[in-house]
The first five atom37 places (N, CA, C, CB, O) and aatype in JSON, in Angstrom:
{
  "aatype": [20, 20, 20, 20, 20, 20, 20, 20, 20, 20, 20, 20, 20, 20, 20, 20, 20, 20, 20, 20, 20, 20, 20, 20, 20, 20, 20, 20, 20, 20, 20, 20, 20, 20, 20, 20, 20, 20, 20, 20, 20, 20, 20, 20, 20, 20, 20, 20, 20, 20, 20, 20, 20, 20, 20, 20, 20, 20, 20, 20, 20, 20, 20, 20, 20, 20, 20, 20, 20, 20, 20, 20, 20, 20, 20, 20, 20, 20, 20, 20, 20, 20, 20, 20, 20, 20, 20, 20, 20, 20, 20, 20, 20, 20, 20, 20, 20, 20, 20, 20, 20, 20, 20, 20, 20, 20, 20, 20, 20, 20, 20, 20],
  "atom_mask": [
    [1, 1, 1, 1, 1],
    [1, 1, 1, 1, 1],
    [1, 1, 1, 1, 1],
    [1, 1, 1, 1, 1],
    [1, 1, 1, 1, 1],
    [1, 1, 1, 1, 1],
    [1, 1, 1, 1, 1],
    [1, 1, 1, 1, 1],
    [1, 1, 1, 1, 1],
    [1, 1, 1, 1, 1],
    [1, 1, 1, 1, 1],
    [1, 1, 1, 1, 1],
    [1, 1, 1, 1, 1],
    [1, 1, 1, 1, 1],
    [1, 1, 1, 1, 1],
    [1, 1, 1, 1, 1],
    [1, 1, 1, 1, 1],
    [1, 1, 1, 1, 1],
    [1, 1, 1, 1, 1],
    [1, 1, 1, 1, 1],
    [1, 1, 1, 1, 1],
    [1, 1, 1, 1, 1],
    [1, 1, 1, 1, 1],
    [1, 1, 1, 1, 1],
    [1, 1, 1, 1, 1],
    [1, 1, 1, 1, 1],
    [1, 1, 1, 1, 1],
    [1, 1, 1, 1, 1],
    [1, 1, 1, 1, 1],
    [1, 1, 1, 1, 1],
    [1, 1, 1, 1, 1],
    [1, 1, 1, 1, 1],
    [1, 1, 1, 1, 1],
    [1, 1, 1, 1, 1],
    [1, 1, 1, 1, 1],
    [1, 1, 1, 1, 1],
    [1, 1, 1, 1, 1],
    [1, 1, 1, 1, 1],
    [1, 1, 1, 1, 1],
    [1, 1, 1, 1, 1],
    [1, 1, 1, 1, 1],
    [1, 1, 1, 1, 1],
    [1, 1, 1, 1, 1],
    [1, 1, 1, 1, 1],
    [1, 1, 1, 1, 1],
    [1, 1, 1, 1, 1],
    [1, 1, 1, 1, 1],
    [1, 1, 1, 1, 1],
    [1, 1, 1, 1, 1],
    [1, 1, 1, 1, 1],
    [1, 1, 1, 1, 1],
    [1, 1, 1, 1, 1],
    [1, 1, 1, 1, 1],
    [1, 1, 1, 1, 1],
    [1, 1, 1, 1, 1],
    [1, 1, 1, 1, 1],
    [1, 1, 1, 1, 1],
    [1, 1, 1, 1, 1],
    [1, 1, 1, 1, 1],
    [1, 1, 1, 1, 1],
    [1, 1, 1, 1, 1],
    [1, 1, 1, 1, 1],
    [1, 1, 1, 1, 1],
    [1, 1, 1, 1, 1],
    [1, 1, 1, 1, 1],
    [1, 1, 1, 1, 1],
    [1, 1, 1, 1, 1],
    [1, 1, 1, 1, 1],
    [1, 1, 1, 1, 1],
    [1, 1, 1, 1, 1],
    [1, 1, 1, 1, 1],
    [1, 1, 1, 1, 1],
    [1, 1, 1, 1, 1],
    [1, 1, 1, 1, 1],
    [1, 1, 1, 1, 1],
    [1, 1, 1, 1, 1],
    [1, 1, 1, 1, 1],
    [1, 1, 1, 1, 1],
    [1, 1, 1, 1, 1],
    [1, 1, 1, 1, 1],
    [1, 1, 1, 1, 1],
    [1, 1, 1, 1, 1],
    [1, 1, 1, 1, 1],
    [1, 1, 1, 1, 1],
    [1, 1, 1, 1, 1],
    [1, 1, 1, 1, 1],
    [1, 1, 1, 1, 1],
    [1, 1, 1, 1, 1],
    [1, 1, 1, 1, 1],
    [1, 1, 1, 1, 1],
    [1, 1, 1, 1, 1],
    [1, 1, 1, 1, 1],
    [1, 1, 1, 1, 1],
    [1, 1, 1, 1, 1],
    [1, 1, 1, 1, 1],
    [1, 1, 1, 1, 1],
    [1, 1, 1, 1, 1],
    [1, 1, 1, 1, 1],
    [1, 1, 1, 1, 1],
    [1, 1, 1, 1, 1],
    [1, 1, 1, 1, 1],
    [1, 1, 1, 1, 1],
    [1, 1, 1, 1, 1],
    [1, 1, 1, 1, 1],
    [1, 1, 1, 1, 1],
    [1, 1, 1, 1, 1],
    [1, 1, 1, 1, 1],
    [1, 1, 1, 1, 1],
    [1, 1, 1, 1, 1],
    [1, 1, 1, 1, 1],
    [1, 1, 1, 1, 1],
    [1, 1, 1, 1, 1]
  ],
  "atom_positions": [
    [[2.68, 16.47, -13.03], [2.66, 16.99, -11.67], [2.06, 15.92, -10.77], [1.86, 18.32, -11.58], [1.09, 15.24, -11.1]],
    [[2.69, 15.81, -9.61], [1.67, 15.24, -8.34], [1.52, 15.62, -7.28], [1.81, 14.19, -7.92], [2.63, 15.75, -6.76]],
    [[0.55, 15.97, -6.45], [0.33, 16.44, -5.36], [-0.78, 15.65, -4.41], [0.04, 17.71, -5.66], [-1.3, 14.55, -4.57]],
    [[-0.92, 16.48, -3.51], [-1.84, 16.11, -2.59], [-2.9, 16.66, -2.32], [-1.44, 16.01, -1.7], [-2.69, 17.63, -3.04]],
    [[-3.97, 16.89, -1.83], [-4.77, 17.92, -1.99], [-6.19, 17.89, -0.85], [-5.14, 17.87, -3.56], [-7.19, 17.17, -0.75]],
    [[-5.79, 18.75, -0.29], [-7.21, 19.17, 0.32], [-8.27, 20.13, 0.32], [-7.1, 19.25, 1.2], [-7.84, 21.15, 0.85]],
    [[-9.48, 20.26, -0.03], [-10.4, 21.07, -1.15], [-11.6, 21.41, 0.32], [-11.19, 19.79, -2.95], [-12.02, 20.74, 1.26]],
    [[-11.76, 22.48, -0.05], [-12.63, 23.48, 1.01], [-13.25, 23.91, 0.23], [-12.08, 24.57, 1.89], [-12.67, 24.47, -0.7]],
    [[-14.83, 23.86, 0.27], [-15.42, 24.36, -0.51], [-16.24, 25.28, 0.56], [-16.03, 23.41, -1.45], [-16.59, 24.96, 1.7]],
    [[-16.54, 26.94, -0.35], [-16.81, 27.79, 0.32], [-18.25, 27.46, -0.1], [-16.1, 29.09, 0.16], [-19.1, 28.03, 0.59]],
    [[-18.79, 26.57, -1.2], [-20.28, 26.48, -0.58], [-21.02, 26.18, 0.89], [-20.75, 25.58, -1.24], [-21.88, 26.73, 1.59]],
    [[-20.05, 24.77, 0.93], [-20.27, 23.82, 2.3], [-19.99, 25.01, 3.18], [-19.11, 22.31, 2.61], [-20.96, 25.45, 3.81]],
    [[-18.61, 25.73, 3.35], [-17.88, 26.1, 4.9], [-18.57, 27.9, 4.59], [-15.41, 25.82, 5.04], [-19.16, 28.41, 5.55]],
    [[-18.5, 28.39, 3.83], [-18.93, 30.03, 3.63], [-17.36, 30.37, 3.28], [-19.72, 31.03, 5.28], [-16.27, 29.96, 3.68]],
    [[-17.75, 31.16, 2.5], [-16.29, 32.07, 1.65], [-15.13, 32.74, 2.67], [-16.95, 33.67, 0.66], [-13.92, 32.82, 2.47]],
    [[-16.1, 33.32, 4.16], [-15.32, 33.77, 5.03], [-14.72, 32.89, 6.03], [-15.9, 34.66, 5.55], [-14.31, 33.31, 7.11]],
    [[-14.69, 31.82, 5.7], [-14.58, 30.91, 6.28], [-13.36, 29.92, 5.79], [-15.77, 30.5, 6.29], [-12.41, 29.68, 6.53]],
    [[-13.42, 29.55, 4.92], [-11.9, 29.01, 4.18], [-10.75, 29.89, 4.24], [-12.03, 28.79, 2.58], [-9.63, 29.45, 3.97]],
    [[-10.86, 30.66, 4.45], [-9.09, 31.34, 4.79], [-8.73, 31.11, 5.67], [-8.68, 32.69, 4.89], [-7.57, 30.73, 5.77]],
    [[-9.58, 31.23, 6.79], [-8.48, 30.56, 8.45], [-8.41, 29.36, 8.71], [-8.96, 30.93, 9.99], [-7.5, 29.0, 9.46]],
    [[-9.38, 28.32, 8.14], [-9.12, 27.08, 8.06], [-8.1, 26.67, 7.34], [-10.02, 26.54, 7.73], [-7.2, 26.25, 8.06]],
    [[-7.84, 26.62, 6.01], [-6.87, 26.7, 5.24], [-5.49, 27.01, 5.94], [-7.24, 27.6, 4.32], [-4.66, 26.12, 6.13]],
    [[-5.34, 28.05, 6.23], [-4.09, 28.86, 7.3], [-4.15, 27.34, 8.18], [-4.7, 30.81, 8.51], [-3.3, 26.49, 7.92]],
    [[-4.89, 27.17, 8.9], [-4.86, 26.43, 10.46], [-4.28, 25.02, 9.92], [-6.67, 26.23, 11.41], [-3.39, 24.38, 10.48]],
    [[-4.96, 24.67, 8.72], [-4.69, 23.42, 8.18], [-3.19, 22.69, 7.39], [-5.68, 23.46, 7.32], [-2.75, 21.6, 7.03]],
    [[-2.86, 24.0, 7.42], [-1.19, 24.1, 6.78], [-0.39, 24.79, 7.68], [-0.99, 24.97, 5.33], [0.82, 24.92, 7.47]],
    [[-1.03, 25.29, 8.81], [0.24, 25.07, 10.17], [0.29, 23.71, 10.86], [-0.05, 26.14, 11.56], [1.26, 23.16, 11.39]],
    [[-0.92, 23.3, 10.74], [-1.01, 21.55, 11.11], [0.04, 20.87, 10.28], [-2.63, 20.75, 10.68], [1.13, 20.48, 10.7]],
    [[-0.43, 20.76, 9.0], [0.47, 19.71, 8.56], [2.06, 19.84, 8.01], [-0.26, 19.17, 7.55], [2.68, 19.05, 7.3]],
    [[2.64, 21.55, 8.81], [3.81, 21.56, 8.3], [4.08, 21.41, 9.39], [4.37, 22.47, 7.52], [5.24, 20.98, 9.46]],
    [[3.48, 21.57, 10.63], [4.17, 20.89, 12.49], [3.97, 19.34, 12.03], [2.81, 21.36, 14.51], [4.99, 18.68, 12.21]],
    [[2.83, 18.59, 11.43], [3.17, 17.17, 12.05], [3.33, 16.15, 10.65], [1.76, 16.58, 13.22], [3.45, 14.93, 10.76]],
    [[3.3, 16.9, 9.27], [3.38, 16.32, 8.66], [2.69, 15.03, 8.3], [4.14, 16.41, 8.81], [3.24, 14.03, 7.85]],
    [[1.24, 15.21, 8.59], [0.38, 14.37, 8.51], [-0.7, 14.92, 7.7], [0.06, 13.95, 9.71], [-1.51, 15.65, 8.28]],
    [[-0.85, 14.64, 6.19], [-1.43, 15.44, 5.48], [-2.7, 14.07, 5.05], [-0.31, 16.26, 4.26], [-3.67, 14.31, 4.33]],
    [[-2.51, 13.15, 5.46], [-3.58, 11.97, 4.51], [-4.7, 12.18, 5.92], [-2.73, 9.7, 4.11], [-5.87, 12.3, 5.54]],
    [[-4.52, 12.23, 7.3], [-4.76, 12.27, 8.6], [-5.82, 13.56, 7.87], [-3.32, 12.49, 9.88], [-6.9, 13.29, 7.35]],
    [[-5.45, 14.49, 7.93], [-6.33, 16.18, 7.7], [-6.96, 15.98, 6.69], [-5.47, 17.7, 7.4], [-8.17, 16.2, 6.76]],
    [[-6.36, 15.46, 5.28], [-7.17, 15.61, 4.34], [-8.21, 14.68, 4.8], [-6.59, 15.41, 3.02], [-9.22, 14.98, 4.16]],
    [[-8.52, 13.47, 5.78], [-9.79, 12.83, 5.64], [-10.42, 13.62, 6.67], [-9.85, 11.22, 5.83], [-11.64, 13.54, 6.79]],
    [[-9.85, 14.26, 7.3], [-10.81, 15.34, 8.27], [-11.39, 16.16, 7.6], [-10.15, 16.2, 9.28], [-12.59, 16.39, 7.7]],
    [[-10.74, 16.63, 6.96], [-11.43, 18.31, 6.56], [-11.58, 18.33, 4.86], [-10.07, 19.89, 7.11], [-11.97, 19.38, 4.35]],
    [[-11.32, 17.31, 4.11], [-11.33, 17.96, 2.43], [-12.86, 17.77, 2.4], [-10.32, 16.95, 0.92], [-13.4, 16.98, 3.17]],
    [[-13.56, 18.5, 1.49], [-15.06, 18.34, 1.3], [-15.29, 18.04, -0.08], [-15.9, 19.6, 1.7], [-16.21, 18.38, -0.83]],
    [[-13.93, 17.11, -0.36], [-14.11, 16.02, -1.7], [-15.08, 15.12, -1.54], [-12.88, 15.11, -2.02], [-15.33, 14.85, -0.36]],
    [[-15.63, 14.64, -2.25], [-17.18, 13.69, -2.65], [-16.33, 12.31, -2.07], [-17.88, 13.57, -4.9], [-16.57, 11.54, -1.14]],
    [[-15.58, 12.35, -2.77], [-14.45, 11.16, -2.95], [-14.12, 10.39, -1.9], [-13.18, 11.62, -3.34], [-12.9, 10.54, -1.85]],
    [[-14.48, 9.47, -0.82], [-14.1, 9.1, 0.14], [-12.98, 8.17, 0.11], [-15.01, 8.76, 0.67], [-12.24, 7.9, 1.06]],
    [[-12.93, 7.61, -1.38], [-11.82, 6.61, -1.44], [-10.39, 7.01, -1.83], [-12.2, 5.62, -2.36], [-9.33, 6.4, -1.78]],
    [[-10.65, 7.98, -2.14], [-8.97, 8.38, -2.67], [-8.26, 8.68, -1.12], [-8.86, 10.2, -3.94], [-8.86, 8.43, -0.07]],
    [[-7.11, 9.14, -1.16], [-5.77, 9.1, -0.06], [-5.57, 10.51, -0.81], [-4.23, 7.6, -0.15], [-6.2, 10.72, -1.85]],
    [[-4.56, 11.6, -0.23], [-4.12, 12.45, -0.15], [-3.35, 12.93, -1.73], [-3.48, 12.23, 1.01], [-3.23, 14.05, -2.23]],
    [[-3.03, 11.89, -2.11], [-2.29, 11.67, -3.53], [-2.9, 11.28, -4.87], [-1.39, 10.68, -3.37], [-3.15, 10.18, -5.36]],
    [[-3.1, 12.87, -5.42], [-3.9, 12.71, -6.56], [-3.41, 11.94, -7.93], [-4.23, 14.0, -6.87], [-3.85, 11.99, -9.07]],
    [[-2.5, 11.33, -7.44], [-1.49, 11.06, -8.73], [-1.1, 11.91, -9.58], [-1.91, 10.23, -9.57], [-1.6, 13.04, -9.62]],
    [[0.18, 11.39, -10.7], [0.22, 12.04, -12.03], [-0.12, 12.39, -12.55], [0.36, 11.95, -12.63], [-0.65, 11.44, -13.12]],
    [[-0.52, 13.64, -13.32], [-1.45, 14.19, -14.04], [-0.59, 15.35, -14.68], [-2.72, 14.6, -13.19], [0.09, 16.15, -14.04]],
    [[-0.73, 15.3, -16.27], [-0.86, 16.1, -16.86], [-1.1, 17.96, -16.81], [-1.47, 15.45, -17.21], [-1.94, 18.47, -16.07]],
    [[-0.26, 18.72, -17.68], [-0.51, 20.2, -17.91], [-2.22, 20.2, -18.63], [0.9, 20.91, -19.14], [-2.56, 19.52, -19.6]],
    [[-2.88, 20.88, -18.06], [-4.38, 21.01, -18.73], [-5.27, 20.38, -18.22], [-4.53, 20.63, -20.01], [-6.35, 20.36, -18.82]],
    [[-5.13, 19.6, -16.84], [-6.09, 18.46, -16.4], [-6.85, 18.97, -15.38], [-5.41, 17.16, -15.92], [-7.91, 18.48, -14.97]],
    [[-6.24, 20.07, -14.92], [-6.51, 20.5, -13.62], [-6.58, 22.17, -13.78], [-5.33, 19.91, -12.55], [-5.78, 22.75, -14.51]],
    [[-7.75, 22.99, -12.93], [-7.78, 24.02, -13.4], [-6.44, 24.66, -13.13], [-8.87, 24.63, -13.0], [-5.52, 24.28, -12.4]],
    [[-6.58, 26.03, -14.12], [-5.06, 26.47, -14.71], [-4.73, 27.52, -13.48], [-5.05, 27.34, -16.56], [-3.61, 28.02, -13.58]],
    [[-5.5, 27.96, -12.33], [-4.78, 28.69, -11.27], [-4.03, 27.41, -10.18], [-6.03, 29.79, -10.41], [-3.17, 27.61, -9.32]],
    [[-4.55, 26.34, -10.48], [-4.18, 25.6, -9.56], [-2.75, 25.01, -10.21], [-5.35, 24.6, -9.17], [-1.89, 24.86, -9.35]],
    [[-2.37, 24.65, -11.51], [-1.29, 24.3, -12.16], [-0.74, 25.3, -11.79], [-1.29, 24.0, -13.48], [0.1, 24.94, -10.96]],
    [[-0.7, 26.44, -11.93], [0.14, 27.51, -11.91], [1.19, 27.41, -11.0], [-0.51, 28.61, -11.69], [2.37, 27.09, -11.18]],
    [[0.45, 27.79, -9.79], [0.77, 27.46, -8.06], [1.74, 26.03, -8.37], [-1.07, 27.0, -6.83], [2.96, 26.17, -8.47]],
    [[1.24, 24.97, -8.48], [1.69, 23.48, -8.33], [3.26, 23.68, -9.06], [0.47, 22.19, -9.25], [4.27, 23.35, -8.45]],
    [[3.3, 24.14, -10.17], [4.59, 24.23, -10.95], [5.51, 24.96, -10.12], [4.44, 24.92, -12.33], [6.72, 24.75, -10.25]],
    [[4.84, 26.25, -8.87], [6.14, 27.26, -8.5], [6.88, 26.16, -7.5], [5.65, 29.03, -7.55], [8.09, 26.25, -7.31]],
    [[6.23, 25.29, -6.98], [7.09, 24.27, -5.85], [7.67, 23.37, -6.26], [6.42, 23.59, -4.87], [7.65, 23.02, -7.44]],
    [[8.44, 22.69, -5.14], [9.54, 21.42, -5.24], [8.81, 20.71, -4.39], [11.23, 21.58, -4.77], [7.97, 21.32, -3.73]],
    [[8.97, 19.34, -4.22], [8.67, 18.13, -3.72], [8.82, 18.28, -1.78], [9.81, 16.98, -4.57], [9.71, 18.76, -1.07]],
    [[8.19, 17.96, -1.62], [7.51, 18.36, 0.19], [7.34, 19.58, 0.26], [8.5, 18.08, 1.63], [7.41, 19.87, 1.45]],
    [[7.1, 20.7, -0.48], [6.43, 21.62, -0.28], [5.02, 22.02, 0.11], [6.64, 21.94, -1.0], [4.3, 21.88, -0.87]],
    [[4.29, 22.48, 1.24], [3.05, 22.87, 1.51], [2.67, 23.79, 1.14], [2.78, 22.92, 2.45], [3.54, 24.6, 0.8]],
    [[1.21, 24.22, 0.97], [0.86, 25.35, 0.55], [-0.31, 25.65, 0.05], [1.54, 25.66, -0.12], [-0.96, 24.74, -0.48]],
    [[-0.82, 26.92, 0.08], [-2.47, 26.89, -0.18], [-2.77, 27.4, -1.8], [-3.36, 28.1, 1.04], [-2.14, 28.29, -2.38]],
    [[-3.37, 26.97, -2.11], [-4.29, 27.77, -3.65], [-5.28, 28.03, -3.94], [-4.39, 27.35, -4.69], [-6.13, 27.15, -3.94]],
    [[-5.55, 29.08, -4.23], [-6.75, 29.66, -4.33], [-7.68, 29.27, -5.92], [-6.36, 31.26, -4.11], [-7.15, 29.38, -7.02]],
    [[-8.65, 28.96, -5.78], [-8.9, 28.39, -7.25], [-10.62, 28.88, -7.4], [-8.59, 26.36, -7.35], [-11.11, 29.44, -6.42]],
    [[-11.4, 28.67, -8.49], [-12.56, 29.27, -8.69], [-13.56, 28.72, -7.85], [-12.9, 29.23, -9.98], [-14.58, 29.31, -7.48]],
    [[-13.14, 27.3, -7.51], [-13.39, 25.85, -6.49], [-13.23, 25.87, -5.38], [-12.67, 24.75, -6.65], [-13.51, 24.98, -4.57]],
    [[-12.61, 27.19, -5.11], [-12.63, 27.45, -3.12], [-11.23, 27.38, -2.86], [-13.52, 26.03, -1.93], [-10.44, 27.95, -3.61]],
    [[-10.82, 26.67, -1.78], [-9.0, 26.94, -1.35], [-8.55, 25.72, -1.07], [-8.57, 27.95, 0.12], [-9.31, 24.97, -0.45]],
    [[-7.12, 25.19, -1.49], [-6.76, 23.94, -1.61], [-5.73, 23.87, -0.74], [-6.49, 23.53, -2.89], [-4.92, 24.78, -0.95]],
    [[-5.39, 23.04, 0.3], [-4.38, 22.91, 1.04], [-3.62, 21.55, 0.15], [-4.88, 22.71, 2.68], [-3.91, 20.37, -0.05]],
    [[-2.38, 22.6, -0.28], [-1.47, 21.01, -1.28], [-0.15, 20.87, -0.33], [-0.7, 21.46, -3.52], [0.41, 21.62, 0.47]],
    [[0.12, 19.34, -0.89], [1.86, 19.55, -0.66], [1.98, 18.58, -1.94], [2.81, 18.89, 1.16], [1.09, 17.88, -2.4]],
    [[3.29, 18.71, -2.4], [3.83, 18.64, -3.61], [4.64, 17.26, -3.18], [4.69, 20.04, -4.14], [5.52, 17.32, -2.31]],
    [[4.28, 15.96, -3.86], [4.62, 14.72, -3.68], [5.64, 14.74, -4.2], [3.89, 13.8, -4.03], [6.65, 14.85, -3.51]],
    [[5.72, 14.64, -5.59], [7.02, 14.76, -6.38], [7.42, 16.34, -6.98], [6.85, 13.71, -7.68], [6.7, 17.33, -6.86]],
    [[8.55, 16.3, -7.55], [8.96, 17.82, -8.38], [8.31, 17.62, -9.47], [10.6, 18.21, -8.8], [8.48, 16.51, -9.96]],
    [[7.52, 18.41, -10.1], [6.84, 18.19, -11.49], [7.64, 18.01, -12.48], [6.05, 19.2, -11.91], [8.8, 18.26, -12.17]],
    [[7.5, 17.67, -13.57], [8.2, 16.87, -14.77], [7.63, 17.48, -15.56], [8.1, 15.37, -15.0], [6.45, 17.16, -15.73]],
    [[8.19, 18.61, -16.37], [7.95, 19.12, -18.0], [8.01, 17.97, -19.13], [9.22, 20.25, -18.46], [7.12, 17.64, -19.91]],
    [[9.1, 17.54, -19.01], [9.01, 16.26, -20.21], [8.1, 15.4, -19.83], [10.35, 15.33, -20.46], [8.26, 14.86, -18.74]],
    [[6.9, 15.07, -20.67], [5.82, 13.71, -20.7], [7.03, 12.41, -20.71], [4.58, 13.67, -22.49], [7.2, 11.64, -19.77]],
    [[7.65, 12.4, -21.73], [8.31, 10.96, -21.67], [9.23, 10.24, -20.62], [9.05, 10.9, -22.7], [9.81, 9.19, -20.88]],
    [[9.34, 11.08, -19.06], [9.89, 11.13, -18.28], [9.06, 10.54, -16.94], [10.36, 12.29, -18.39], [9.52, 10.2, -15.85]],
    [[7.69, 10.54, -17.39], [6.88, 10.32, -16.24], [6.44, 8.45, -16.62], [5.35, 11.69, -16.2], [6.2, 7.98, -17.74]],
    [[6.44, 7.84, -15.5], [6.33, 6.27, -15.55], [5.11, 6.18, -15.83], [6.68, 5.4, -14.32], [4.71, 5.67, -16.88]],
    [[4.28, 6.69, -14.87], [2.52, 6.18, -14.24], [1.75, 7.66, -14.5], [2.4, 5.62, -11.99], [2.06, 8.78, -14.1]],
    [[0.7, 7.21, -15.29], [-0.37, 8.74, -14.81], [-1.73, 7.78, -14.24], [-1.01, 10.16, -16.65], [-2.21, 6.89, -14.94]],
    [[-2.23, 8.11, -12.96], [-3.45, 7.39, -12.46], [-4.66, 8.14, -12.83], [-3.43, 7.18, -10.93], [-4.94, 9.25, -12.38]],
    [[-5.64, 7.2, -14.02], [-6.81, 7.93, -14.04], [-8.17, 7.44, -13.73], [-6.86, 8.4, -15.13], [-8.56, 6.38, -14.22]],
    [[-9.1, 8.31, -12.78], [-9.82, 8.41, -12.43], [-11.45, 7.97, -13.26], [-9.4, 9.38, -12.05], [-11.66, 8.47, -14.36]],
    [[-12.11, 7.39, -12.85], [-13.36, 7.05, -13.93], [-14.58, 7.35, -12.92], [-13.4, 5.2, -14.64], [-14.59, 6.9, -11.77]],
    [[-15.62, 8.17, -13.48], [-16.69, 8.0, -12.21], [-18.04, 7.21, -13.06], [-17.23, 9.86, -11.4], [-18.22, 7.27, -14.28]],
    [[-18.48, 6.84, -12.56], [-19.64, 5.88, -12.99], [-20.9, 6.68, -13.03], [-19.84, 4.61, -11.97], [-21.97, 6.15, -13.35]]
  ]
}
């Protein structure tokens, strides 16, 4: 799978609080299609260096409500997910790939 991802955490924002952002944040980026623009606005990823594109990744890498969701779409699809981690504004880079031997690149991540 690859996607994009923007992560709201209801610690930082409050629980009642990520649903209309979320909403607001995916009428934004399906009017302007500027999802790398929002995600450095608003994701409350640690991560300052990554871009919008989580890369390739594997069934099992990522929690399993969020695979779920990621598998029902096709490629430029937007859309929110709800996960144990708060609410994710995705859009779907590529169409996901069931066959492993089909995928070129998986990018992985190391934290120090």
């Amino acid at each position: 799978m690859r996607v994009g991802n923007i992560w709201l955490s209801p610690e930082k924002r409050g629980q009642e609080n990520i649903g209309k952002l979320a909403d607001e944040i995916l009428k934004t980026v399906i009017r302007t299609n500027d999802f790398d623009t929002m995600r450095k606005e608003y994701s409350d990823d640690m991560n300052e260096r990554y871009e919008a594109d989580l890369g390739w990744f594997f069934q099992g890498v990522m929690v399993n409500e969020f695979e779920i969701e990621v598998l029902k779409h096709k490629k430029g699809d937007y859309y929110i997910v709800d996960s144990r981690f708060g609410k994710h504004v995705v859009k779907t880079i590529d169409d996901p790939v069931l066959d492993r031997s089909k995928v070129k690149y998986v990018l992985l991540f190391f934290n120090k």
